[in-house]
C-alpha positions in Angstrom: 66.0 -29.7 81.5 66.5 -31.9 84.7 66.3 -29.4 87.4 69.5 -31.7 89.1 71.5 -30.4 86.1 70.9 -26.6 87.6 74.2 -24.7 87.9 74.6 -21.9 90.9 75.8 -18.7 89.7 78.9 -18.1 91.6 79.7 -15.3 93.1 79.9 -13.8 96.6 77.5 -11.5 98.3 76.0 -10.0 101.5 72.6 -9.8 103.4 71.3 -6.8 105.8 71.4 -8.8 109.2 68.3 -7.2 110.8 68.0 -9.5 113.4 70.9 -8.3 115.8 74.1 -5.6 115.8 76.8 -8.9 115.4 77.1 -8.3 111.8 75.8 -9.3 108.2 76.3 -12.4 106.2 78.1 -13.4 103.4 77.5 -16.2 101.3 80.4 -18.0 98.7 78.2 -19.6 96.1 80.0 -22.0 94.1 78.6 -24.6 91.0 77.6 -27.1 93.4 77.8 -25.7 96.8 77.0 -22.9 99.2 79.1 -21.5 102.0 77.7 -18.9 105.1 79.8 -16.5 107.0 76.2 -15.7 109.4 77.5 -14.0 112.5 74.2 -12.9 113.1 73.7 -16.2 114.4 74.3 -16.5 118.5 76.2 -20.0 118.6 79.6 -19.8 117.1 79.8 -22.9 115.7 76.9 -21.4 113.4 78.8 -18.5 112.6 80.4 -20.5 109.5 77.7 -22.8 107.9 78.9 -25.1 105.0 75.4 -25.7 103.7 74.4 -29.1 103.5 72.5 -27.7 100.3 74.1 -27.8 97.4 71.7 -25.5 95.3 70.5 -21.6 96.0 68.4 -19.4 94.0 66.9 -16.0 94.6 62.9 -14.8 95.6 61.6 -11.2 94.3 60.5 -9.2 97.3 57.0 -10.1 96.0 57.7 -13.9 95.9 59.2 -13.9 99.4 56.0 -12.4 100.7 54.4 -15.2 98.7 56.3 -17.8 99.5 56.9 -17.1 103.6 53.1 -17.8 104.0 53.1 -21.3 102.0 55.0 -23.6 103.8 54.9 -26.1 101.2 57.1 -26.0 97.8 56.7 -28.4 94.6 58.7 -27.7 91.2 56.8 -27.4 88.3 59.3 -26.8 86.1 62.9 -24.6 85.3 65.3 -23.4 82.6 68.4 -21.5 82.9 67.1 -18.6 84.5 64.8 -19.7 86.9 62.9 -22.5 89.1 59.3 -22.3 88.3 57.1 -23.6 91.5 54.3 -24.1 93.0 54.0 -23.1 96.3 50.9 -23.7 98.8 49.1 -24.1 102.4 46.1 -25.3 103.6 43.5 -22.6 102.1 45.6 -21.7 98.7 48.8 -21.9 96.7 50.3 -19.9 94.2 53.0 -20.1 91.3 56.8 -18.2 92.1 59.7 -17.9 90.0 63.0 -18.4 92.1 65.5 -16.8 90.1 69.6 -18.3 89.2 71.0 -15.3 89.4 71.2 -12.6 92.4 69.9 -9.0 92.7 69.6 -6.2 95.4 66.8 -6.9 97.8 65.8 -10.0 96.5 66.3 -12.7 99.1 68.8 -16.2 98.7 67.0 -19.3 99.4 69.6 -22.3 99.5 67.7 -25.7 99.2 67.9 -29.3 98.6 66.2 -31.5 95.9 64.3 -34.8 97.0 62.7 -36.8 94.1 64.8 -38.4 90.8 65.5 -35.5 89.0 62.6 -34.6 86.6 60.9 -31.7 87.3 57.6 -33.3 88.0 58.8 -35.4 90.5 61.3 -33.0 92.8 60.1 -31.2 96.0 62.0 -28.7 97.6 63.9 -30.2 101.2 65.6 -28.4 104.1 65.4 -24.9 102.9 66.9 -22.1 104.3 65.5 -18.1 103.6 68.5 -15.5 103.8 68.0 -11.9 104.4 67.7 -9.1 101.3 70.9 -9.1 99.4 73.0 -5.5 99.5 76.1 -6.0 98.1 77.0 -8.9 94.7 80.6 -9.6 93.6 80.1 -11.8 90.4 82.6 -14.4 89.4 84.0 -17.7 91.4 84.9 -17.0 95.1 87.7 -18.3 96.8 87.8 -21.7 98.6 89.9 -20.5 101.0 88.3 -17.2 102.4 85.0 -18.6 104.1 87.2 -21.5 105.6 89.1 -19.1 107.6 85.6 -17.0 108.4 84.6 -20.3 110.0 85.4 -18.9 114.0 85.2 -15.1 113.1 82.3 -13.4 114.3 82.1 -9.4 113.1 80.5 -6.8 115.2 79.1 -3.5 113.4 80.7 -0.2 115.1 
């Protein structure tokens, strides 16, 4: 399988902002795109982030820990389920699985492919590492929800 033919699961779900009290964020995964409602973010023109990533996939709390400490990612490999990779920094590396779909706690990890497709040839580019997931609502989220999120910024009471 050519890891360019990967398909998002859609759905829509939150992460636990633990960063401030200006809300969590919710993501709108589609096929080919990814949107973030991030009020957690301080500038508002970052509150609603189209992603200039069009793929996402999910990290094991064990992978995360993994992965956070090797900076640099190279596919080895995928099928329907998961991104198989190869992840490394200057004294080691180790193999991850980045999961299609979500779960509770694991963490969403939207990313771009550089490279021509095949497996052995595509590295990971302008990553971005969410916060745990809480809450998953499978199935195709509206278009026009996270649009109107764009200037909204939620405070937790």
């Amino acid at each position: 399988m050519k890891l360019l033919q990967w398909e998002n699961y859609e759905c829509e779900f939150t992460t636990r902002n633990t960063v401030n009290s200006f809300g969590n964020s919710t993501y709108y995964v589609w096929k080919n795109g990814v949107f973030r409602h991030a009020p957690v973010n301080s500038a508002p023109e970052r509150w609603g982030v189209e992603s200039t990533n069009n793929y996402i996939a999910y990290l094991a709390p064990a992978d995360y820990d993994v992965f956070k400490n090797h900076p640099e990612t190279h596919i080895l490999g995928c099928d329907n389920f998961h991104i198989f990779a190869l992840v490394s920094n200057v004294s080691s590396s180790a193999q991850i699985r980045l999961r299609r779909e979500p779960e509770r706690l694991f963490r969403p990890f939207d990313f771009s492919l550089t490279g021509n497709g095949r497996t052995t040839q595509v590295t990971i580019a302008g990553e971005h590492m969410g916060h745990e997931i809480i809450d998953i609502n499978p199935g195709k989220p509206s278009r026009a929800k996270p649009f109107a999120l764009r200037s909204r910024r939620c405070q937790i009471l």
